[in-house]
C-alpha positions as CSV (number, residue, x, y, z in Angstrom):
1,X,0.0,0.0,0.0
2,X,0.7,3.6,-0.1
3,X,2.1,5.7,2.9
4,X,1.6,9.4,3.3
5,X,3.3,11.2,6.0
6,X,1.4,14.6,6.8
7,X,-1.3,14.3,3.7
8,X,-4.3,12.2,4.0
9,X,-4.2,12.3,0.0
10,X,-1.6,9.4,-1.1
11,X,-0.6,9.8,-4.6
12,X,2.5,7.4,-4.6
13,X,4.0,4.6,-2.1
14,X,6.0,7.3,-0.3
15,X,4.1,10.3,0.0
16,X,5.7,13.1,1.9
17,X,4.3,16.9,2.4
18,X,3.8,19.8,4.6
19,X,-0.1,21.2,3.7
20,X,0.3,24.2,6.3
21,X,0.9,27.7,4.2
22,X,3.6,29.5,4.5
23,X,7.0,29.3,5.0
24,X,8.5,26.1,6.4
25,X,10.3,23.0,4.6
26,X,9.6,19.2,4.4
27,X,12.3,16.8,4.5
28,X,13.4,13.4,4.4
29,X,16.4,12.8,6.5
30,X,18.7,9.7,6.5
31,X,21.2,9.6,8.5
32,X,23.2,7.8,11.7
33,X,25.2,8.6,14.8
34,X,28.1,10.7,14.5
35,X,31.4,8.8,14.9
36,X,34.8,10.7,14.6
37,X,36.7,7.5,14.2
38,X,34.1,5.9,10.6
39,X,35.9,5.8,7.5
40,X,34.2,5.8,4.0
41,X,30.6,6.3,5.2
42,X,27.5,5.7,2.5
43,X,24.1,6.9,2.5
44,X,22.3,6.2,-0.6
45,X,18.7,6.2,-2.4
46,X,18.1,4.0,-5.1
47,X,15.9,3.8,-7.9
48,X,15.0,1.7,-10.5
49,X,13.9,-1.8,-11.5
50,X,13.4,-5.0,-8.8
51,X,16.4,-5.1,-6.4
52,X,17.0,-8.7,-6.2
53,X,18.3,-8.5,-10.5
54,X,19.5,-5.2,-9.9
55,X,18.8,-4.6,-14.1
56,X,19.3,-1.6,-13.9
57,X,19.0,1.6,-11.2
58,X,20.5,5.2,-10.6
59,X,21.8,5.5,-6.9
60,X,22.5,8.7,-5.3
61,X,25.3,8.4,-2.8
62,X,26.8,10.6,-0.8
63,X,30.5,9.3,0.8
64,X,33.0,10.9,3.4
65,X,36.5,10.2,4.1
66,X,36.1,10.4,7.5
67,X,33.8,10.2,10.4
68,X,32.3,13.9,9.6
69,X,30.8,14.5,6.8
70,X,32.1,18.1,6.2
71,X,33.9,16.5,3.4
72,X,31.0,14.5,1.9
73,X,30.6,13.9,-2.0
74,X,27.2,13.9,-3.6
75,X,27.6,11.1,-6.3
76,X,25.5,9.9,-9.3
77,X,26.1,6.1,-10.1
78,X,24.6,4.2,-12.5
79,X,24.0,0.5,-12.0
80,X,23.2,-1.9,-15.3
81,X,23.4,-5.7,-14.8
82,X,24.6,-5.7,-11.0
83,X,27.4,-3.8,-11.8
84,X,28.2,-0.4,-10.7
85,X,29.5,2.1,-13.2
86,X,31.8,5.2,-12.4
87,X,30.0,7.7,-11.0
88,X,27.8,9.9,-13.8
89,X,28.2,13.1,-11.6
90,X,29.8,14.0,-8.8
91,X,29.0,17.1,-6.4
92,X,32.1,17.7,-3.7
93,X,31.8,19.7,-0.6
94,X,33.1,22.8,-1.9
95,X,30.6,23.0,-5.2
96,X,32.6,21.5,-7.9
97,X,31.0,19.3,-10.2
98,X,31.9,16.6,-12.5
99,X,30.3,14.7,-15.1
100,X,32.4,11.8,-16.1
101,X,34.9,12.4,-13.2
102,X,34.6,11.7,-9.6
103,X,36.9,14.2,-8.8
104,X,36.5,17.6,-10.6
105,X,39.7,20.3,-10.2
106,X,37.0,23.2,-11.4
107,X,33.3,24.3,-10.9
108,X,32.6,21.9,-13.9
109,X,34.6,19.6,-14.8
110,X,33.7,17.2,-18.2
111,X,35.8,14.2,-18.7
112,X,35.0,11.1,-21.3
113,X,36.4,9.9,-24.0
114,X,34.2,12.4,-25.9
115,X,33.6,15.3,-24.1
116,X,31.3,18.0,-25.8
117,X,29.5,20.4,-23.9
118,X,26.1,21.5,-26.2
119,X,24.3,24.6,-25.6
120,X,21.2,24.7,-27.3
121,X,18.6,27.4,-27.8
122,X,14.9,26.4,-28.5
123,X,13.0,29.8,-28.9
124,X,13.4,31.4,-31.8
125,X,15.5,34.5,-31.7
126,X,17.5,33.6,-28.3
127,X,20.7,32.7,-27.8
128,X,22.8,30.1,-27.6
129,X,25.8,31.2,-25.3
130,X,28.0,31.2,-22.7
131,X,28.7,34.0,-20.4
132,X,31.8,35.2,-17.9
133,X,31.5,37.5,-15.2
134,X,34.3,38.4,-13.3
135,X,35.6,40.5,-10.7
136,X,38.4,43.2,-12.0
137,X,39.4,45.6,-9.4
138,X,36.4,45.1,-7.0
139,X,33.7,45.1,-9.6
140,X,31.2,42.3,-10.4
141,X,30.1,42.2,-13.7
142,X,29.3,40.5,-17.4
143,X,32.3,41.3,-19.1
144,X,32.0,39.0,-22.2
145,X,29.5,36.7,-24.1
146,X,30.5,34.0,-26.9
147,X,27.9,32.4,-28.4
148,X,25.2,32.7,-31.5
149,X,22.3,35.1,-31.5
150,X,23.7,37.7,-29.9
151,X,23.7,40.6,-31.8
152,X,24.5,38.8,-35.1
153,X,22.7,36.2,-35.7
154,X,23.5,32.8,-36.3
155,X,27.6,34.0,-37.0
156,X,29.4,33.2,-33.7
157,X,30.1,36.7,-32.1
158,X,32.5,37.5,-29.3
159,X,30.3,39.8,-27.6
160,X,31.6,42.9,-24.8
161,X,28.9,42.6,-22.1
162,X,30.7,45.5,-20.5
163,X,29.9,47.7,-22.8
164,X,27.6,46.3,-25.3
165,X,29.4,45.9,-28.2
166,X,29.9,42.8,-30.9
167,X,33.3,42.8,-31.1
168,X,34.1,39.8,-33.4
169,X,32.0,37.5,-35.4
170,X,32.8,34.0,-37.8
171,X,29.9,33.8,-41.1
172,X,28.8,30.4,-41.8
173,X,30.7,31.4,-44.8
174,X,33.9,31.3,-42.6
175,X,34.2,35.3,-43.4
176,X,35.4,37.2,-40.0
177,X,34.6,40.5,-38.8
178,X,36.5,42.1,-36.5
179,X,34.4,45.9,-35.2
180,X,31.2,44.7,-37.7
181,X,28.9,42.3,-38.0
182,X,28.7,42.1,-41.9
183,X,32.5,40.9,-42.9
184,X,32.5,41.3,-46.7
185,X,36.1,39.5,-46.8
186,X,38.0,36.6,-45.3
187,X,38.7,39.1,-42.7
188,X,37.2,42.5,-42.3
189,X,38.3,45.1,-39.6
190,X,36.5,48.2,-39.0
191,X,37.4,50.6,-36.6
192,X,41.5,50.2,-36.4
């Protein structure tokens, strides 16, 4: 059967929820005794198909090193057959994240024998792009933009955030523009 904690209306075999309005949260907690001296401690959900084949389930895992878990790793791990896979994704205390790697050296770290990154658009007219803010001299701010549909279309632009200006551009037609956003030539400078 199904089991609701705080609803009396069950949609699934696990139902948890907080009906009172307002601000509050509803959690589901797992977790043990605090022991300084436990090495390599797991907590994990699992989903997926029957347990006893293990066919095939997603666990998420978190892990610590030692007895705290100040250190703990959020981990992604696939399961097909019985056999556990690398872990998918990993999350590590201090917010870096890796798909592919288990232990990221940046804020996203991609590893796998292929590694593309896609960034894809769906509305029509938006871009597709990346963005870098950084701090230079004690000020926050966009600073640059690479990606298509900025100002320019479907060319890839290097776009100034800072102060709103395309600054270089690659046609389809492999024509570049450096200052404009129409290159006429192999490579077209305005402005210099």
């Amino acid at each position: 059967g199904n089991v609701g904690i705080g609803t009396s209306t069950v949609i699934a075999k696990l139902h948890v929820a907080e009906e009172t309005v307002g601000t509050g949260r509803t959690d589901i907690r797992i977790s043990r005794s605090v022991d300084s001296s436990a090495v390599n401690r797991k907590f994990a959900l699992i989903m997926g198909t029957n347990a006893s084949n293990l066919g095939s389930t997603w666990r998420m895992e978190t892990e610590s090193s030692t007895g705290y878990n100040d250190n703990a790793t959020l981990n992604w791990i696939h399961n097909g057959g019985g056999t556990d896979k690398s872990p998918a994704m990993s999350i590590l205390h201090g917010g870096n994240v890796g798909i592919g790697t288990a232990s990221p050296a940046q804020k996203l770290h991609v590893q796998g024998t292929t590694s593309t990154i896609r960034v894809q658009s769906t509305n029509s007219g938006s871009n597709a792009s990346i963005w870098f803010n950084s701090n230079v001299g004690g000020t926050q701010a966009n600073r640059w933009e690479i990606g298509t549909n900025i100002s320019a279309g479907g060319d890839l632009e290097v776009y100034d955030r800072l102060n709103g200006a395309s600054r270089m551009v690659i046609e389809p037609s492999g024509n570049v523009g450096i200052g404009t956003i129409n290159p006429t030539s192999a490579l077209m400078v305005a402005g210099g």
